[in-house]
Backbone as CSV, one residue per row, in Angstrom:
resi,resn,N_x,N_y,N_z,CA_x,CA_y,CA_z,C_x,C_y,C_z
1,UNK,25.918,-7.377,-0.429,24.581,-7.937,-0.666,24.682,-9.017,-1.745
2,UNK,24.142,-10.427,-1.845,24.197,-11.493,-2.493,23.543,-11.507,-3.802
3,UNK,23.634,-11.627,-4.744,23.256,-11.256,-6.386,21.437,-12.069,-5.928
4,UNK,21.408,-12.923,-4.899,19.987,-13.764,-5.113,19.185,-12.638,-4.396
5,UNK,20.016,-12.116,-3.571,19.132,-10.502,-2.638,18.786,-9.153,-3.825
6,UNK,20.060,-9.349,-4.561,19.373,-8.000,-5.450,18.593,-8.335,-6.617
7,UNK,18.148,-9.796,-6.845,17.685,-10.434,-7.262,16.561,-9.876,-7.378
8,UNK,15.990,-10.451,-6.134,14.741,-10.467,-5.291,14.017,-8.768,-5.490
9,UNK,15.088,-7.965,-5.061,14.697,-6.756,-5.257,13.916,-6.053,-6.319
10,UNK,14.848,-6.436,-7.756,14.495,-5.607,-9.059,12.889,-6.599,-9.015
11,UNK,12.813,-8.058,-8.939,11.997,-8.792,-9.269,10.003,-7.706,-8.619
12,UNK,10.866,-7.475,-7.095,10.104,-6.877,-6.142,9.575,-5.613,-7.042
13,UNK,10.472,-4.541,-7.383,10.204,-3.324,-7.926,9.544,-3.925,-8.964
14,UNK,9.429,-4.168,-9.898,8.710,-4.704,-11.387,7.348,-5.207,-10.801
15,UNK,6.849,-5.918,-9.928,6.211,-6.509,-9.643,5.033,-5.512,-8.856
16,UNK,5.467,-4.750,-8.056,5.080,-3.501,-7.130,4.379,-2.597,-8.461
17,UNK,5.261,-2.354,-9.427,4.891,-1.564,-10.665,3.562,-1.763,-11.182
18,UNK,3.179,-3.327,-11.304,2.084,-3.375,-11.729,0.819,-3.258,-11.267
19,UNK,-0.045,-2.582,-11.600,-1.026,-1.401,-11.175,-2.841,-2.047,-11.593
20,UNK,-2.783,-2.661,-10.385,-4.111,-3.947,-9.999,-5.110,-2.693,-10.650
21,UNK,-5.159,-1.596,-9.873,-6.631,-0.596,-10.567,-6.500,-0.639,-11.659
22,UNK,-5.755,-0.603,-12.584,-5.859,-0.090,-13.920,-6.452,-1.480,-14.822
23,UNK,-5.707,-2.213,-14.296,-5.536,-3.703,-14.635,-7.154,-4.023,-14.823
24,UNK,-7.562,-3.800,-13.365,-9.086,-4.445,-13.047,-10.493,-3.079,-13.834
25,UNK,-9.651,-2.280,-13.956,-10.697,-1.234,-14.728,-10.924,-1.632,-16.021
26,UNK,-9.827,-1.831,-16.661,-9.833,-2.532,-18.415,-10.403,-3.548,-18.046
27,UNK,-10.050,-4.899,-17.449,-11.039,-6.153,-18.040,-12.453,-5.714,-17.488
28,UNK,-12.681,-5.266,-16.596,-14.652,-4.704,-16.417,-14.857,-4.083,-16.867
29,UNK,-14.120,-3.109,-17.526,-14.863,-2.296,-18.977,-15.081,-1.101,-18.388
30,UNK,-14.107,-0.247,-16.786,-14.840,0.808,-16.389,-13.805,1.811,-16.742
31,UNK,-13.836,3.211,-16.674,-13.079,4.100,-17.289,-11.593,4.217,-16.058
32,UNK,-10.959,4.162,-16.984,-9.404,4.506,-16.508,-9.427,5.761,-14.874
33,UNK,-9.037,4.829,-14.036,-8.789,4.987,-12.679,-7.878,6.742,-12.646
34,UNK,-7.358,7.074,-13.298,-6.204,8.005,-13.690,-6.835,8.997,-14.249
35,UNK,-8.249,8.599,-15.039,-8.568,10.075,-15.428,-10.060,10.239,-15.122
36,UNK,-10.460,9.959,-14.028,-11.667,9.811,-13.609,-11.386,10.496,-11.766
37,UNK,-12.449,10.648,-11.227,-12.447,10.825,-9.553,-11.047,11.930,-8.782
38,UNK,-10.523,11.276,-8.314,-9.543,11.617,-8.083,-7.792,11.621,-8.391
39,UNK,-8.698,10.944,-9.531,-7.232,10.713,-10.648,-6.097,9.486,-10.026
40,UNK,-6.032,9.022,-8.986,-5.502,8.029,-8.190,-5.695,6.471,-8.163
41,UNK,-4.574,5.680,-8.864,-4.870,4.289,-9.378,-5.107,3.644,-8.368
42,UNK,-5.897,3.452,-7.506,-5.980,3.008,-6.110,-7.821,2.139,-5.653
43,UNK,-7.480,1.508,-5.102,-8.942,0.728,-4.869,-10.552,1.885,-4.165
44,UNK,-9.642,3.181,-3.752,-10.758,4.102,-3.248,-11.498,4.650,-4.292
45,UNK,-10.734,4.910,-5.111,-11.202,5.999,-6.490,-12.064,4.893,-7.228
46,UNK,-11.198,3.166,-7.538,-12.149,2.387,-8.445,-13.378,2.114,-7.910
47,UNK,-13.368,2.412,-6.454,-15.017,2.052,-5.863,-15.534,3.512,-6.509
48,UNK,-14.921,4.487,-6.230,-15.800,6.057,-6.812,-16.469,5.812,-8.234
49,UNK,-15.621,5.376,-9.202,-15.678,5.316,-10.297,-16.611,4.383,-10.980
50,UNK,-16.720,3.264,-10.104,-17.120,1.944,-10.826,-18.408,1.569,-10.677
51,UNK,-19.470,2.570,-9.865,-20.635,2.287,-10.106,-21.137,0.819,-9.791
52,UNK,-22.250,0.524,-10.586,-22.290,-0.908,-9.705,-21.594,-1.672,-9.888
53,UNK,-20.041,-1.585,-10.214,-19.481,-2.117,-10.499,-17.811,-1.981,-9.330
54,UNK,-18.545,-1.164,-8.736,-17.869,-0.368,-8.036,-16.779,-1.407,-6.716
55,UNK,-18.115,-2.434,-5.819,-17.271,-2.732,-4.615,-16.668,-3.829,-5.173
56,UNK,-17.097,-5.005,-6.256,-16.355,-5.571,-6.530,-15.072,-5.631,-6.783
57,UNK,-14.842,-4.207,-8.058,-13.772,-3.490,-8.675,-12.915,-3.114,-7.332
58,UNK,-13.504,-2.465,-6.656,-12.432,-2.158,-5.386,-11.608,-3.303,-4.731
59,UNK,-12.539,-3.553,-4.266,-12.207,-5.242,-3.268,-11.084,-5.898,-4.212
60,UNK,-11.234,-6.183,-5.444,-10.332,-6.967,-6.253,-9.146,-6.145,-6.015
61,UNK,-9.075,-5.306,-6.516,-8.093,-3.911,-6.615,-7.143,-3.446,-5.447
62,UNK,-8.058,-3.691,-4.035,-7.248,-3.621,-2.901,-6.331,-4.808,-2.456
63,UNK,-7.688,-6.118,-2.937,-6.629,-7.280,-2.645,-5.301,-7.825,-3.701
64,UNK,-5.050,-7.162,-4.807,-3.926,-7.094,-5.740,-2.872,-5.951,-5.174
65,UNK,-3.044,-5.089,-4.763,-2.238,-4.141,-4.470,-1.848,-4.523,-3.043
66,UNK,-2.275,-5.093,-2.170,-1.841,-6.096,-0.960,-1.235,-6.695,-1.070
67,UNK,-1.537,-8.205,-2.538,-0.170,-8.863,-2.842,0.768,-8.748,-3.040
68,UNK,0.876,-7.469,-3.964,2.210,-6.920,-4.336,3.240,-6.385,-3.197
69,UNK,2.392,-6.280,-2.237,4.372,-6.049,-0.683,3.563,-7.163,0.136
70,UNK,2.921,-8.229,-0.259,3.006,-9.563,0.799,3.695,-10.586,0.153
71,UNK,3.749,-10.707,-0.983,4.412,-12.158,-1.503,5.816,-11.911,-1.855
72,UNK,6.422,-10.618,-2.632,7.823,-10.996,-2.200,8.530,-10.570,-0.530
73,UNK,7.802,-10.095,0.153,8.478,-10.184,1.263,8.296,-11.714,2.162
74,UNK,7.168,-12.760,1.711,6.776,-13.565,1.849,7.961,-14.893,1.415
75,UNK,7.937,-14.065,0.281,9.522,-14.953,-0.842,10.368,-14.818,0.505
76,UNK,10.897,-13.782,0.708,12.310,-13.477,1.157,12.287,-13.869,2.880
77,UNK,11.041,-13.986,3.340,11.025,-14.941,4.642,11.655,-16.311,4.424
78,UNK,10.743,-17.187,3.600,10.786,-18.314,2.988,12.312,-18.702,2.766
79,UNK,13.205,-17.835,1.694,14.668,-18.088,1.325,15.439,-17.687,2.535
80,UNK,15.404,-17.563,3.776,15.873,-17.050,5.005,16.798,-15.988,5.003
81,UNK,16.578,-14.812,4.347,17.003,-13.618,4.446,17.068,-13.021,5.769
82,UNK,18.119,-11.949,6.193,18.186,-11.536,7.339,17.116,-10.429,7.523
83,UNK,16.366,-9.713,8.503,15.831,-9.053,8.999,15.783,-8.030,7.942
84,UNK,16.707,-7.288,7.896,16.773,-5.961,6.959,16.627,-6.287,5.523
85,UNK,16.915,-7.128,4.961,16.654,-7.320,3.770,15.311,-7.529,3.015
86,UNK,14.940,-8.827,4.428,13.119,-8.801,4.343,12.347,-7.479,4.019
87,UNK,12.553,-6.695,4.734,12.136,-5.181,4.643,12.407,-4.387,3.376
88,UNK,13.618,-4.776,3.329,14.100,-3.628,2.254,13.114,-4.504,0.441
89,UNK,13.027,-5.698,0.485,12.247,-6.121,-0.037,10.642,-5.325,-0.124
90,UNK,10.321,-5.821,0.556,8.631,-5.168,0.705,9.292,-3.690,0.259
91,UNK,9.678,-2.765,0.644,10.287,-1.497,0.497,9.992,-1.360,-0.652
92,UNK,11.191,-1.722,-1.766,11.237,-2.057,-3.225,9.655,-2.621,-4.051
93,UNK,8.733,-2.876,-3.133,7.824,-3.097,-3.936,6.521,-2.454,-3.702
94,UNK,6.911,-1.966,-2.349,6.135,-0.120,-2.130,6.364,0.948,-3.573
95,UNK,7.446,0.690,-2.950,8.632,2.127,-4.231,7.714,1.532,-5.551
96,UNK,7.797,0.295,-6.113,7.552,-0.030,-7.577,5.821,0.522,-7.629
97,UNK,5.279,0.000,-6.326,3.574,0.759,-6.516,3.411,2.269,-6.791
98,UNK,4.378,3.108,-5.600,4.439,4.487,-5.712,5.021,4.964,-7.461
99,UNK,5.810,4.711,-7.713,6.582,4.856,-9.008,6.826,3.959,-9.851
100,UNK,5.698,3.294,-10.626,5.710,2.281,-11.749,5.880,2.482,-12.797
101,UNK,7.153,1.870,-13.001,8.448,1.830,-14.412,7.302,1.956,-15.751
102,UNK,5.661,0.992,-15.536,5.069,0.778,-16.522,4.214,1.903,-17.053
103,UNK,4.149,2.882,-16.113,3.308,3.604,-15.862,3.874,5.314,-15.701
104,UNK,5.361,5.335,-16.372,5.926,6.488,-16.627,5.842,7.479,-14.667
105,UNK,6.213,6.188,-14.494,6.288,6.130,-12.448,4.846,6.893,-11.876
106,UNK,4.316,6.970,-12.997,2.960,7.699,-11.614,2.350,6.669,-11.577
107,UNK,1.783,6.283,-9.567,1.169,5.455,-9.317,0.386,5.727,-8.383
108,UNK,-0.019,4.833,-7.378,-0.704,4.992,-6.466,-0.351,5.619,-5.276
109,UNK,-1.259,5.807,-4.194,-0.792,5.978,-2.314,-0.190,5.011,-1.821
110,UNK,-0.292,4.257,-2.409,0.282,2.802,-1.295,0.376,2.406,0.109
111,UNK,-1.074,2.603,0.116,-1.934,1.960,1.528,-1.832,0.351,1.038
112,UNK,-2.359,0.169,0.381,-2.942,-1.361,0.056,-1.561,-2.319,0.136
113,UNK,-0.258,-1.923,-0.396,0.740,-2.126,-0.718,1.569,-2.411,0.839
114,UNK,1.204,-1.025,1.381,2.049,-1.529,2.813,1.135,-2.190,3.505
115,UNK,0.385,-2.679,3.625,-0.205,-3.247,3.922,-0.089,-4.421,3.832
116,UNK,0.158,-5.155,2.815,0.776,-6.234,2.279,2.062,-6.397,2.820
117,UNK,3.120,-5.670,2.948,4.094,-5.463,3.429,4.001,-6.047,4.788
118,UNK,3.356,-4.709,5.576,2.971,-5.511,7.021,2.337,-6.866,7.369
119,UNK,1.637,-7.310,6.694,1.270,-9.310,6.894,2.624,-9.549,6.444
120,UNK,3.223,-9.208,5.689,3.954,-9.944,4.897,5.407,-10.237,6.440
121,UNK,5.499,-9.388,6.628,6.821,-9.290,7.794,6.529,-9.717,8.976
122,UNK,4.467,-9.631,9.390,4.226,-10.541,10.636,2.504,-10.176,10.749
123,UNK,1.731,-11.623,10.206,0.593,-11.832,10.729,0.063,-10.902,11.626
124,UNK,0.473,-10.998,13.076,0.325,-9.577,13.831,0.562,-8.351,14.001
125,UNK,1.228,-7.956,13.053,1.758,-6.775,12.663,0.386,-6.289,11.520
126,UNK,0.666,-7.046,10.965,-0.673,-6.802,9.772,-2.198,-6.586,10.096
127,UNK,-2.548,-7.637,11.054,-3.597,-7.520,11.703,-4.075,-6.103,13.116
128,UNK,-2.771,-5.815,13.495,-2.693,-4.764,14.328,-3.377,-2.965,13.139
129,UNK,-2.508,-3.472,12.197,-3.055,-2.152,11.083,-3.900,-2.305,10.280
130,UNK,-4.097,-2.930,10.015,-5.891,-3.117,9.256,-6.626,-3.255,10.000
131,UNK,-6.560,-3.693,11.673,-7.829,-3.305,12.515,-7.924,-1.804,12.588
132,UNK,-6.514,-1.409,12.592,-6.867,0.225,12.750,-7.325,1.288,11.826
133,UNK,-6.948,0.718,10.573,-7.660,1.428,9.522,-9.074,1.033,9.588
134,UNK,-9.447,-0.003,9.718,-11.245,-0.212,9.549,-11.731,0.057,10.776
135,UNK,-11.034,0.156,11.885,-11.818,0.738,13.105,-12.071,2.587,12.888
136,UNK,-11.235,2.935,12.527,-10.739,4.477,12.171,-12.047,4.679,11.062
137,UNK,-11.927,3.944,10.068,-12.847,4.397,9.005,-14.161,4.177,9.683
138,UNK,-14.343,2.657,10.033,-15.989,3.114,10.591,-16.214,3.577,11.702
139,UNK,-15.191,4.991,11.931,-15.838,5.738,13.089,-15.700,7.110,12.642
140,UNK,-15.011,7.702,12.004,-14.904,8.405,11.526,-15.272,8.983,9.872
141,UNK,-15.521,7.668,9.127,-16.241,7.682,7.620,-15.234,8.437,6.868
142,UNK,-14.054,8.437,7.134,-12.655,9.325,6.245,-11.537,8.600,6.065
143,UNK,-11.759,8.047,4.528,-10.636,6.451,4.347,-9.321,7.311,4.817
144,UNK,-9.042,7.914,3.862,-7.405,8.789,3.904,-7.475,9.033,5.759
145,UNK,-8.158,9.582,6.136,-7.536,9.820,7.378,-7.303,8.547,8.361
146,UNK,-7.958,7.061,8.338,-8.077,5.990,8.917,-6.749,5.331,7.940
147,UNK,-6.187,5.468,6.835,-5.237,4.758,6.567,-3.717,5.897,6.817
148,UNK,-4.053,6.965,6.799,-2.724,8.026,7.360,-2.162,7.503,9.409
149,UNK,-3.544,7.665,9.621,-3.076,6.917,11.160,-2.792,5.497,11.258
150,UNK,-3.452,4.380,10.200,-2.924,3.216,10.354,-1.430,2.940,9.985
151,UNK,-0.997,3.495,9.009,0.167,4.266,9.060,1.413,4.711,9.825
152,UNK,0.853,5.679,10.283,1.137,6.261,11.447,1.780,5.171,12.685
153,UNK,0.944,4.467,12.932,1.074,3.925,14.309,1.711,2.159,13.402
154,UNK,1.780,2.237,12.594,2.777,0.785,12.347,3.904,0.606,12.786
155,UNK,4.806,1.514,12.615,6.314,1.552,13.386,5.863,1.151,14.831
156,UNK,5.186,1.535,15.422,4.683,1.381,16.647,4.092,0.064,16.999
157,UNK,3.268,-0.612,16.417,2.965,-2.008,16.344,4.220,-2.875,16.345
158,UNK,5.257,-2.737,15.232,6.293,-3.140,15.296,7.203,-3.043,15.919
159,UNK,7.368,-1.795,16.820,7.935,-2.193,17.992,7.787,-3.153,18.896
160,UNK,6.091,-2.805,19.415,5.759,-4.042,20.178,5.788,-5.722,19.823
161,UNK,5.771,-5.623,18.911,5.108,-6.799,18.464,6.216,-7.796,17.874
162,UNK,7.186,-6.694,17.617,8.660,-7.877,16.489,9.700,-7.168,17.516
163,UNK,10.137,-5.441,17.510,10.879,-5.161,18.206,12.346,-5.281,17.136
164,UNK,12.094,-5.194,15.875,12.866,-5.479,15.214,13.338,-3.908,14.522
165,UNK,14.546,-2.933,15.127,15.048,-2.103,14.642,14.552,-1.696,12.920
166,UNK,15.521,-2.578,12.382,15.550,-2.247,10.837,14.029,-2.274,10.388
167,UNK,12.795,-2.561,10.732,11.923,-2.766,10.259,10.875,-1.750,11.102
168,UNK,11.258,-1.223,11.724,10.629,-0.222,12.640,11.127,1.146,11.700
169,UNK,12.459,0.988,11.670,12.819,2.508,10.676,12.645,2.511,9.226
170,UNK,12.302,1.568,8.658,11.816,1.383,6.855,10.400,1.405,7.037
171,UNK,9.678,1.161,8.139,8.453,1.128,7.868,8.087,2.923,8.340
172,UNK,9.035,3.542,9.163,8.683,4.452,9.380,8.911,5.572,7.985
173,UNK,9.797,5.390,7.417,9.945,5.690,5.697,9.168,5.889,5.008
174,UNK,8.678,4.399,4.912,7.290,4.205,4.402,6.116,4.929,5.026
175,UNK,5.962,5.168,6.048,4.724,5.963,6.393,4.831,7.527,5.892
176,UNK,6.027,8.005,5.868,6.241,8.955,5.577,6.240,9.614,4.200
177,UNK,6.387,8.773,3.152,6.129,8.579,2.032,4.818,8.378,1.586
178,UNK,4.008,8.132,2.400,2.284,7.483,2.423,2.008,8.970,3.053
179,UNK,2.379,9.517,3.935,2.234,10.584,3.952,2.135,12.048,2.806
180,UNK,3.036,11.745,2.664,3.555,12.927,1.329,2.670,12.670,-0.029
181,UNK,1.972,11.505,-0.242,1.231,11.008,-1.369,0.038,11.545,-1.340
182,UNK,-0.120,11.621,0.271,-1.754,12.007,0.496,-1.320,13.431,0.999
183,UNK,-0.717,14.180,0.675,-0.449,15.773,0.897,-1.684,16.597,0.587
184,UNK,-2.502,15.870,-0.413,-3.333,16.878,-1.326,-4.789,16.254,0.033
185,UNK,-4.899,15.019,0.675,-6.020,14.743,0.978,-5.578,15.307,2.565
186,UNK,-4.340,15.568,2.832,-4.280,16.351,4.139,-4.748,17.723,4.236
187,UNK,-4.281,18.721,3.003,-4.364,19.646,2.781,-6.170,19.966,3.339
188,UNK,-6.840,18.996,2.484,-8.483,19.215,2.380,-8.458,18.485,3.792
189,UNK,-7.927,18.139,4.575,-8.448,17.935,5.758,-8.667,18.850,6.363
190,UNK,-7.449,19.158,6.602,-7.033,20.687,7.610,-8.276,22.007,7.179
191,UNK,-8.639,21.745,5.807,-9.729,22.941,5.583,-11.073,22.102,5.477
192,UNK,-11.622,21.123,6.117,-12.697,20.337,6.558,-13.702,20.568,5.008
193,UNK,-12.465,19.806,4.119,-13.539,19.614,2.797,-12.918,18.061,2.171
194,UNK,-12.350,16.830,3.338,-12.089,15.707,3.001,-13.323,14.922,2.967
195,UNK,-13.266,14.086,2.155,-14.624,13.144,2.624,-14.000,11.712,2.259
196,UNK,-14.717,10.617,1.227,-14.415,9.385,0.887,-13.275,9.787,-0.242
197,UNK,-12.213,9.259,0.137,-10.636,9.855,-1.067,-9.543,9.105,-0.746
């Protein structure tokens, strides 16, 4: 691997680390994302939390935690990296959202993050899973469960859509890991006491 690839990487992890909810809770003045709602630095909880201050705070919050796995995998299109590396990029800046160096590694679910990831590796790829999370949510009114299946079915988009091995099995990683984050909002599924989380 080329010192400008592992470059890219640490740059990726550091970058992933930094934690848009927390960020956007201090300058609006609303209480720390971490010890409020559901305790989760994430754009769902800052809408819980933030009162009328709430969809703005979110919206900002989701679209920062998006950037963070769209622009360096965006980088690493751009510098013509091979297939797997692209990925393993976005990867590294999942990982830095899930486990932020700044943040004594507790972080978010990293919906917003792969998400970013997915535009980031293909316009239609991206657009295939955020239709499905917002179709899912406004039919069902259960974020966690509309972003566990958007999730879910990305490897699957990416089959169709790129057909690109290495990025079909890191993203399936990644879902699986998005999985395990939301263990606690599966748990309350299965006993029909999930709601907005």
């Amino acid at each position: 691997m080329e010192f400008q690839s592992i470059l890219l990487m640490v740059a990726a992890y550091f970058f992933g680390s930094i934690s848009t909810a927390i960020i956007v809770c201090r300058l609006m003045e609303l209480p720390d994302p971490r010890e409020g709602g559901s305790g989760n630095p994430g754009a769902t909880n800052v809408l819980r939390i933030g009162g009328g201050k709430g969809k703005k705070a979110a919206a900002i919050t989701l679209l920062g935690d998006s950037l963070k796995g769209f622009i360096p995998v965006l980088i690493a299109h751009n510098i013509g990296f091979e297939a797997l590396l692209v990925v393993l990029v976005g990867f590294v800046a999942f990982i830095g959202h899930l486990y932020p160096v700044y943040f004594k590694f507790q972080g978010g679910k990293g919906v917003a993050t792969m998400l970013g990831v997915m535009f980031g590796l293909s316009l239609p790829i991206g657009f295939a899973v955020v239709g499905t999370w917002l179709f899912v949510a406004k039919v069902l009114k259960v974020s966690s469960l509309s972003a566990l299946i958007a999730a879910l079915l990305a490897p699957v988009y990416i089959y169709f859509l790129a057909g690109e091995m290495s990025w079909i099995v890191v993203s399936l990683i990644m879902s699986m890991l998005l999985f395990w984050r939301h263990k606690g909002n599966i748990q309350r599924l299965m006993n029909g006491k999930e709601g907005l989380s």
